[in-house]
N, C-alpha and C positions, 0 to 999 in steps of 0.2 A: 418330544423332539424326534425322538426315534420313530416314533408310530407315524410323524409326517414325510421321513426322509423315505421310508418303506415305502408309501401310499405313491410319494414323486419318482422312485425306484419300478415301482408296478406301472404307474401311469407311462411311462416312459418303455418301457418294454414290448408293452400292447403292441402301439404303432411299428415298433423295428419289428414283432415279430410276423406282423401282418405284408410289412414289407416286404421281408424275405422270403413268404409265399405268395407275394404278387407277380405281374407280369415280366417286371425289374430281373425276377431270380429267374427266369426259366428256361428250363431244362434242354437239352441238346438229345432230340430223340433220335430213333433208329430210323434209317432212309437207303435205303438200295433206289440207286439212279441205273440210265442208260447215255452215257456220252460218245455221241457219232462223229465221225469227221469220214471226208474223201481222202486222205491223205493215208500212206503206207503205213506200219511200223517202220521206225528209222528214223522219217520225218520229224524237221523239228515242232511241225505242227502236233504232231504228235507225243512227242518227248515232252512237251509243253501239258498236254493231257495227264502223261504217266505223273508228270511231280503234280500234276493238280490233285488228282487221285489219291494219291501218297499222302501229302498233306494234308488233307481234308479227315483220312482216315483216322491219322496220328493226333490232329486236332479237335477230332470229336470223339477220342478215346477206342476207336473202331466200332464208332457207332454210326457212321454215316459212310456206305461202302458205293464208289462206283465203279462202274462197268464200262470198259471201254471197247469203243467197234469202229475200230479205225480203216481205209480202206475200201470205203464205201458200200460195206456190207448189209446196210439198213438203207441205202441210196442213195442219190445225188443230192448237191448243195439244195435245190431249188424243193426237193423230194421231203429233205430233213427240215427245212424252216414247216412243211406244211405238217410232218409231224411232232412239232414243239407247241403250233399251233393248237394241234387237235388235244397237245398231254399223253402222245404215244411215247413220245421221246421226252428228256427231260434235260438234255444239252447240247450243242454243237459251236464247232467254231468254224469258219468258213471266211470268205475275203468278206467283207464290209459291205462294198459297192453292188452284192446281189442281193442287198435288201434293199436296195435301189426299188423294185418292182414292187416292195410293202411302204417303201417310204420313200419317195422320190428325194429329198435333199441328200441321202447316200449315195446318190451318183457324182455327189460332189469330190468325192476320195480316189474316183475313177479315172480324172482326167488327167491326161496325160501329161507328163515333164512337171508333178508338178511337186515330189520334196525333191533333192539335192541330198537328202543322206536319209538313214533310217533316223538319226537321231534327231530330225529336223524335224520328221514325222510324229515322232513320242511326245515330242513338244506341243504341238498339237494336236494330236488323237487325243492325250491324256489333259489337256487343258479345257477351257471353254466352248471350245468345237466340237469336240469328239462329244464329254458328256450331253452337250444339247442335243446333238442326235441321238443317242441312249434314251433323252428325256422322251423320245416322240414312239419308240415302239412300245410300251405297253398298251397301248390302244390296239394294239395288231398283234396282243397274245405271247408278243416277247418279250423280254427282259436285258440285257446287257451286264455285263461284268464287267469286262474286261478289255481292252485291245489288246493284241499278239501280232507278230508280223507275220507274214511270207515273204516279203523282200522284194524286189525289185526282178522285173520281167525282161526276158531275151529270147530272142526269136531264132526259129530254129527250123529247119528245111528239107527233101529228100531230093529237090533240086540241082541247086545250082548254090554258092557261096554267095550272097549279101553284104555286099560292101557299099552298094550305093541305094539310093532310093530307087531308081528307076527296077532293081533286081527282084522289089517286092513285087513290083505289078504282076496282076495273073496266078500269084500264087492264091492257092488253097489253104486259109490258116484258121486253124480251129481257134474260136474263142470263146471265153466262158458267157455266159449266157445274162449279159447286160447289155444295155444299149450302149453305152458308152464306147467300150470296146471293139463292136462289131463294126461300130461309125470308125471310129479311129482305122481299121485295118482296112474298112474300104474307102478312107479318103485316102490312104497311102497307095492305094492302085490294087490289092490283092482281093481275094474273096473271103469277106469272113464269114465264116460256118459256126454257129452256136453252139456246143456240145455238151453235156455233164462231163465231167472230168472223168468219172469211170468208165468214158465210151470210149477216153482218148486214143489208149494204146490201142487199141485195134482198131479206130479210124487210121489211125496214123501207117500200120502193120499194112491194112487192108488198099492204102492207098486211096479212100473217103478224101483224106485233107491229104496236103502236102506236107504241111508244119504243123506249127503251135509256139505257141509263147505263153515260157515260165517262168520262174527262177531256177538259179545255175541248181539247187538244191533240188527241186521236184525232176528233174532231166533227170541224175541221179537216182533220185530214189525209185521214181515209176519206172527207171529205167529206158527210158528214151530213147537212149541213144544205142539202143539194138534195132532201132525202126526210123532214125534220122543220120543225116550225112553231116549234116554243115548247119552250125549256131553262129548268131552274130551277138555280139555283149550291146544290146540297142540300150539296153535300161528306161524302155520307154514308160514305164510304169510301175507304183510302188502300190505295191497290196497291202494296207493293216487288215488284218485277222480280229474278227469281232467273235468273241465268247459269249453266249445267250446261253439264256434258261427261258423254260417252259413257263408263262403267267401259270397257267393252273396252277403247276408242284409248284412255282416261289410263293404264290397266296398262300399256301398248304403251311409255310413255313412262319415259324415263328420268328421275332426280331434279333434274338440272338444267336440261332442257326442262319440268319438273310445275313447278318455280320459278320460268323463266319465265312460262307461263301465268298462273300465280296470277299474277305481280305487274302481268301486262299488264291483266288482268281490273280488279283494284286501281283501276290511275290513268285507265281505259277509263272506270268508274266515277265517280270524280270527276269528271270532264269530263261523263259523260253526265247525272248529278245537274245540275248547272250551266246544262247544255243545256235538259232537260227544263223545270225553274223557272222559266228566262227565258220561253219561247214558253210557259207555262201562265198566266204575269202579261201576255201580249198576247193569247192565244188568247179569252179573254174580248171584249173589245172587236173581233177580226175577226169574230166571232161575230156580234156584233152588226151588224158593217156587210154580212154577209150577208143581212137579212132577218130571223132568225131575231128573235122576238120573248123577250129574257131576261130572267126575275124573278128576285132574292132575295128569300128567307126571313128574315121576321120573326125575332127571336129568341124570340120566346112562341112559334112554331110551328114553329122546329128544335128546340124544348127536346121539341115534341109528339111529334114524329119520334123523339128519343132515346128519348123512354121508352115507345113505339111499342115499339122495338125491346131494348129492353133486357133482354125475357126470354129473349131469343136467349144470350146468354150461358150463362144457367142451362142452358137446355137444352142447347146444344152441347158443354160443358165436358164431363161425360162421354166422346161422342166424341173430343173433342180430345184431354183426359187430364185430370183435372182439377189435378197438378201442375203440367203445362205453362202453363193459362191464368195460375195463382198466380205462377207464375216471371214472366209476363208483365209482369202488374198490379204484382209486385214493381218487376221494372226501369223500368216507367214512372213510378211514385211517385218512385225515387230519382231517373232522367233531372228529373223536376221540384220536385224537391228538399225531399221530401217527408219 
């Protein structure tokens, strides 16, 4: 009896111990990355970086260390997706809508007026919409993590003060380098100019552009507002912030280092939402104690701005796809309960 219960003892051992040196157990090796963004130290697009950093460290026992180059030190947005592509770089977060140009349904996050809160946004970025577009870059060498915000956009001038539509016409306004947006500011009557974000301040210094439009948060941090007069709160546009990795280095990874990542990106996220919103509900008022002279918009003359803009949609939805847009419009009726 004894000699059978040993033999089921052994037999049963074999298999767990084959287990435990299967694919199941494996190990969290060592990884030095490079994580880029345009954005300053301070930033909470950045601040968003440092706890991702932080945590990934602490979570793989400080075996998995990254580097951060915030600032646009490694390039522009447009600069850094082609080096994640090639495997020079190994992460970056940047607005969403400029992968627009790798994957056209991302121009869908572009169009304007179109959450009512950031938390309206999470609803959707992180729901069925957001991951389906996620699901479409690794064909194009990306990878997706995460969404992160940058918040909602305000326009800003070396002019004149902007309280009506008619005060954009003629102006020179830098914008980031999507189609989306360049349509938007030149059906409002202004010139839009494409820029990388690192060229801003000194278009803006140099008098290249007039303006630009950001959030109350990037005025602040790039400092803006030593090279503008007069912001108006338009909120005509809300940016989620997409986290990508490099295809090559995520192949490279094995399945319980890819499930680390993800889940660092995850709670990086929350925190960096949280970040972002607090300094965007002060960013206003230090605004102000700059100098800068700040107007809001009537509501009879945001309504003008929306429907200014609102044939941007018809038009785009083509490129976008126009199931894509539909899927949108769906999930935000339901987000508001429609």
């Amino acid at each position: 009896m004894l000699n059978k219960l040993t033999k089921l003892a052994l037999g049963l051992a074999l298999p767990i111990a084959l287990l435990a040196t299967g694919p199941a157990m494996a190990e969290i090796r060592e990884h030095q990355l490079k994580f880029a963004s345009a954005n300053n130290k301070g930033h909470p697009q950045v601040m968003g970086m440092e706890k991702f950093a932080e945590l990934l460290k602490d979570k793989s026992g400080g075996k998995i260390e990254v580097k951060l180059f915030p600032g646009g030190v490694l390039g522009g947005d447009v600069q850094t997706v082609s080096a994640l592509q090639g495997g020079v770089i190994e992460m970056t977060v940047l607005n969403a809508g400029i992968l627009a140009s790798n994957v056209k349904p991302f121009g869908a996050v572009d169009l304007p007026f179109l959450f009512n809160s950031g938390e309206e946004a999470d609803k959707v970025m992180d729901g069925p919409f957001g991951s389906g577009l996620m699901k479409l870059l690794p064909d194009t060498g990306l990878v997706g993590l995460a969404y992160w915000e940058l918040g909602f956009r305000n326009l800003t001038n070396n002019r004149h003060a902007v309280t009506k539509l008619e005060d954009i016409k003629g102006l020179k306004i830098r914008t980031i380098q999507s189609p989306i947006p360049i349509e938007l500011f030149n059906s409002l009557g202004a010139n839009a100019v494409p820029l990388p974000y690192t060229e801003l301040y000194t278009a803006l210094e140099t008098g290249t552009v007039d303006g630009q439009e950001n959030p109350a948060a990037n005025i602040i941090n790039a400092k803006f507002f030593e090279v503008q007069k007069y912001m108006t709160v338009t909120r005509h546009q809300y940016n989620p912030q997409i986290v990508l990795i490099s295809k090559k280095f995520w192949d490279g990874l094995n399945d319980e280092e890819k499930a680390l990542f993800q889940s660092t990106a995850t709670e990086a996220r929350d925190y960096q939402r949280k970040v972002s919103r607090e300094m965007d509900a002060k960013a206003i008022e230090e605004i102000k104690k700059t100098g800068m002279e700040v107007s809001e918009l009537s509501p009879e003359e945001t309504q003008k701005l929306r429907d200014a803009v609102k044939p941007l949609i018809d038009k785009f939805s083509p490129q976008i796809g126009a199931e894509t847009v539909a899927q949108l419009m769906k999930e935000l009726d339901t987000v508001r309960g429609k």
